[in-house]
C-alpha positions as CSV (number, residue, x, y, z in Angstrom):
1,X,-11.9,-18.8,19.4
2,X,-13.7,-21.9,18.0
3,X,-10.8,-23.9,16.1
4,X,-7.4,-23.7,16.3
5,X,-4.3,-22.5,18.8
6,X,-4.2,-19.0,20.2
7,X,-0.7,-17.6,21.5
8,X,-0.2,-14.4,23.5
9,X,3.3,-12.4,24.0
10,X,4.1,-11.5,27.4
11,X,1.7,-8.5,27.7
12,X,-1.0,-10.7,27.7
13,X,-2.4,-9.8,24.0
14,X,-3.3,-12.0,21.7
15,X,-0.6,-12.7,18.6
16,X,-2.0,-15.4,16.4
17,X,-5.4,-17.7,16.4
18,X,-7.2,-19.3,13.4
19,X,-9.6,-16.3,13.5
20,X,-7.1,-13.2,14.1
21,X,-5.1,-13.7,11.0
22,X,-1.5,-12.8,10.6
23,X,-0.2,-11.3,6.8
24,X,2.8,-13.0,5.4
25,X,5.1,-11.4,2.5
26,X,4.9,-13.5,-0.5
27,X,6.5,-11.2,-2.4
28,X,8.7,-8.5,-2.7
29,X,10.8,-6.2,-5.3
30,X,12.0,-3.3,-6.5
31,X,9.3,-0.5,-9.0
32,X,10.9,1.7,-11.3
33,X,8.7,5.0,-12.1
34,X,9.4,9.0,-12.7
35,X,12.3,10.7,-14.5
36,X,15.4,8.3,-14.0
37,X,18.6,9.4,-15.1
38,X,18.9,9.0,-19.4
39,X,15.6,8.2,-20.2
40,X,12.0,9.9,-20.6
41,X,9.5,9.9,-17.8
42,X,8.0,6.4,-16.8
43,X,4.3,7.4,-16.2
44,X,3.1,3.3,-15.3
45,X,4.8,0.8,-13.1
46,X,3.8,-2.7,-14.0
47,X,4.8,-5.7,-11.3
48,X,4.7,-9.4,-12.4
49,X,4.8,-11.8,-9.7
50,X,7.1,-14.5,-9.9
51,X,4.3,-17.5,-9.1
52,X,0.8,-16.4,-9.1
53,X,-0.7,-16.0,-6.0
54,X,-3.6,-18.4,-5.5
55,X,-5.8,-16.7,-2.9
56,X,-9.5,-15.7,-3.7
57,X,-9.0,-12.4,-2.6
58,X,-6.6,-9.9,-3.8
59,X,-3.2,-9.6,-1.9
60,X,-2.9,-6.5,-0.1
61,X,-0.1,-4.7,-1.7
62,X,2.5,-2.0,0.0
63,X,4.9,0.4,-1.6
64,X,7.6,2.4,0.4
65,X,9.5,5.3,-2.2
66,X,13.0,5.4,-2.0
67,X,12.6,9.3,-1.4
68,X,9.3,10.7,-2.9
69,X,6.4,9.9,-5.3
70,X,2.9,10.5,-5.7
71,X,0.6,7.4,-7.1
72,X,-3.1,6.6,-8.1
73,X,-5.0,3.9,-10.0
74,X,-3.2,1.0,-8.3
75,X,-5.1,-1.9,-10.0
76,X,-4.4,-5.8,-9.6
77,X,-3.9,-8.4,-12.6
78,X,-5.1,-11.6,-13.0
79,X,-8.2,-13.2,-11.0
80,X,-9.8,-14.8,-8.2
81,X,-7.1,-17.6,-7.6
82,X,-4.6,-16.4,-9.9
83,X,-3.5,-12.8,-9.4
84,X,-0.2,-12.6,-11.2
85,X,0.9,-8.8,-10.1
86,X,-0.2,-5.6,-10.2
87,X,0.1,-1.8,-11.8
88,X,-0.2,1.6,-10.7
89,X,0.4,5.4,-12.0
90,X,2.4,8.6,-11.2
91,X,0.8,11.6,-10.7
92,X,2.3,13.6,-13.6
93,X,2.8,17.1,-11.8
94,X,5.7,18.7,-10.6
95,X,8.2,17.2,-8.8
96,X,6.9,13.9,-9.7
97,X,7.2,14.1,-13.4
98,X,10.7,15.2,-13.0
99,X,11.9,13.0,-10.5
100,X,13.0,9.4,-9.4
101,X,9.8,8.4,-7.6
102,X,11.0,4.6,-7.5
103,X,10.9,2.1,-4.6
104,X,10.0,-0.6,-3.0
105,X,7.2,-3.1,-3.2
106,X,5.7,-6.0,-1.3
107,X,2.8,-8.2,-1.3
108,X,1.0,-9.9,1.6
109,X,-1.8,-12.6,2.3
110,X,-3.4,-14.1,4.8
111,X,-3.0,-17.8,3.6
112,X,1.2,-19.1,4.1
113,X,2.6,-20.4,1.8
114,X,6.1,-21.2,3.8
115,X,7.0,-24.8,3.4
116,X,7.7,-25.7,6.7
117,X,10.5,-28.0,8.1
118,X,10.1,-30.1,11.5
119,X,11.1,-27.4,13.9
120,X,8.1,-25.1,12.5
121,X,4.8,-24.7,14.1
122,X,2.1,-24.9,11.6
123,X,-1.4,-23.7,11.5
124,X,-4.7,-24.5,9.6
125,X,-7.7,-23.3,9.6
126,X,-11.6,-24.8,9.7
127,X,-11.3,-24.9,5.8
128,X,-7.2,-26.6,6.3
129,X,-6.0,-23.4,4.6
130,X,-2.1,-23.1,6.1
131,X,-2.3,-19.6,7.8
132,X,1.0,-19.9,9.6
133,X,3.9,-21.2,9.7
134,X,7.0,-20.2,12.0
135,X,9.0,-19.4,9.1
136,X,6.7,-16.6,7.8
137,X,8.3,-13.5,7.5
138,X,4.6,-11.4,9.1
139,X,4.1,-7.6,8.8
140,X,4.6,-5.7,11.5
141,X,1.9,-2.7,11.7
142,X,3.9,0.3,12.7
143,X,1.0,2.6,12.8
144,X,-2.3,2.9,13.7
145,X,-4.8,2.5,11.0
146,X,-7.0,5.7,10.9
147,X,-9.3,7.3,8.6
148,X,-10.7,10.8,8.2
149,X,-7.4,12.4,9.9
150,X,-6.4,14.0,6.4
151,X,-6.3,18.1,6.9
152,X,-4.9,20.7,4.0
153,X,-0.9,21.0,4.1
154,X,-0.7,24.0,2.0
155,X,0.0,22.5,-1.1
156,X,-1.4,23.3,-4.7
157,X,-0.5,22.7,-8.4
158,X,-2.8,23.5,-11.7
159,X,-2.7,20.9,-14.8
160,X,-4.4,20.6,-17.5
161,X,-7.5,22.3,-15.6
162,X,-7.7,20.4,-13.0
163,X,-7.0,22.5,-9.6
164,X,-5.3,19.6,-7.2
165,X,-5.1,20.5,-3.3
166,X,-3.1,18.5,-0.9
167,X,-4.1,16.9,1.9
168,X,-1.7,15.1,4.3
169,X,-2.1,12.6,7.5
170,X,0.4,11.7,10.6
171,X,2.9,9.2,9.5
172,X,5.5,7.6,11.6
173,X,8.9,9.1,10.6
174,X,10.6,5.9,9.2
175,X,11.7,5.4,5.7
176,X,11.4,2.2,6.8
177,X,8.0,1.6,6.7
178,X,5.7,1.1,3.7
179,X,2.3,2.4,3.1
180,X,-1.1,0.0,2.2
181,X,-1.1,1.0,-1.4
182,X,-3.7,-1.6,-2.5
183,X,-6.8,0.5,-0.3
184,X,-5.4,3.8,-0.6
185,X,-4.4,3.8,-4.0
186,X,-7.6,1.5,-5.6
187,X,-10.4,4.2,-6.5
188,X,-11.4,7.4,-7.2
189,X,-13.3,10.2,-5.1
190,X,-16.5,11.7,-6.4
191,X,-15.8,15.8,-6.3
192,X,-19.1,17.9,-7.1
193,X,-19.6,16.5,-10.7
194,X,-16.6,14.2,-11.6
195,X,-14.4,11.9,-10.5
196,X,-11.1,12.4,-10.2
197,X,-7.9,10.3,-8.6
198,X,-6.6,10.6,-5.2
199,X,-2.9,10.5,-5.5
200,X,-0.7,9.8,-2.5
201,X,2.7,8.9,-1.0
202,X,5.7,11.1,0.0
203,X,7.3,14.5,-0.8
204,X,10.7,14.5,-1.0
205,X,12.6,14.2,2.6
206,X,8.9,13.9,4.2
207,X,7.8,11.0,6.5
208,X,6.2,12.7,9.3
209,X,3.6,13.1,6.9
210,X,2.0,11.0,4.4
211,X,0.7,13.2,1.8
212,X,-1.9,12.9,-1.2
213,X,-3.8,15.3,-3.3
214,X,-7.8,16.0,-4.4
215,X,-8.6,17.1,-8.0
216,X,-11.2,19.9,-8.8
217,X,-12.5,21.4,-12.5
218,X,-10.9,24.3,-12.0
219,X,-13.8,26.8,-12.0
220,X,-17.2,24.5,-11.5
221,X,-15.5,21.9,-8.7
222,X,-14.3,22.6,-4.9
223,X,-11.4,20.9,-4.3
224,X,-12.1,20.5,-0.7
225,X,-12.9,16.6,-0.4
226,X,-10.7,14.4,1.9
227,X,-9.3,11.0,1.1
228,X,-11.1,9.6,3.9
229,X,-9.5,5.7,3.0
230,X,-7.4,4.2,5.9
231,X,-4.3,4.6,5.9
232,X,-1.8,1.3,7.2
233,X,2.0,1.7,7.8
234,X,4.0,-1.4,8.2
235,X,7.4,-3.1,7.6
236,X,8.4,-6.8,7.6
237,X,9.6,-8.8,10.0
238,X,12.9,-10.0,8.1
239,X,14.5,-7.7,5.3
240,X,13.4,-8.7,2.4
């Protein structure tokens, strides 16, 4: 470490420097998507923050279903400096597109933005960015990131010509954890000559497994691809 203060727990490892960032939840809410009760199927779930959040690089998102729900295209709004939410689909294939897929939603930086009072430790960096203050309610990973530790779960569904097998990876059990929506969820995967989503969250009473699908052409595509993205389970400190 080259600037700052460094603090270790008591099993010697390290917890916070100016260099090994901490993320903070800046925001948090509630997403409404699927078949709720009296009304047609929301397909789009569009988040507006309630301040924009002024970092330079996107917030790192997380969503955590209530029970189930199967997303792609998860795409940020606003800029550099002024990102002012964030929007994602459902994957419109049974049980999804008959079901209430809603949830929970948070957003976390690396930059505080907890006003401190004079109890509070408070730390800057080299550029006298606030990075943490002892107020900050911090993420807490609850799983290991990995990638590449997708296999076939059995899985399949057909629409609209598009063969979609599922995948799934180890998850740890907890409805209380949320998933990193904001990598998982942010591209598409090249399959022999398109490119299709990569959908992904829970099945209904799953979280032993997080699950997501790959899309084929049904006849001139193998649907065999894996989402190889890291996957990122964590909850926050303080209910939010």
């Amino acid at each position: 470490m080259s600037y700052g203060f460094r603090s270790r727990n008591g099993s010697n490892l390290v917890q916070v420097t100016s260099e090994n960032r901490v993320l903070s939840v800046v925001g948090s809410g509630r997403y409404m998507i699927g078949k709720l009760p009296g009304t047609s199927t929301i397909a789009t779930a569009a988040i507006t923050y309630a301040a924009p959040i002024t970092t330079l690089e996107p917030p790192h998102i997380f969503l955590n279903p209530t029970d189930q729900g199967m997303y792609h295209t998860l795409l940020h709004s606003g800029s550099a400096g002024n990102w002012t939410g964030f929007a994602f689909k459902l994957m419109l294939m049974p049980p999804f597109n008959s079901s209430d897929c809603s949830g929970r939603w948070l957003v976390a930086t690396f930059t505080s933005k907890s006003v401190p009072n004079k109890y509070d430790l408070r730390l800057r960096n080299a550029a006298t960015e606030q990075i943490f203050v002892g107020s900050d309610n911090l993420l807490i990973m609850t799983g290991v990131p990995s990638n590449e530790g997708w296999t076939q779960d059995g899985r399949a569904g057909s629409v609209s010509g598009i063969n979609w097998t599922g995948y799934q990876t180890s998850w740890t059990g907890s409805y209380e954890d949320y998933f990193l929506a904001s990598t998982l969820l942010g591209g598409k995967n090249y399959n022999g000559n398109t490119s299709r989503e990569t959908p992904c969250g829970f099945h209904a009473g799953v979280r032993g497994t997080l699950n997501g699908y790959m899309g084929a052409l049904a006849g001139t595509e193998i649907g065999t691809d894996k989402n190889g993205r890291t996957t990122f389970a964590a909850r926050p400190m303080r209910p939010v």
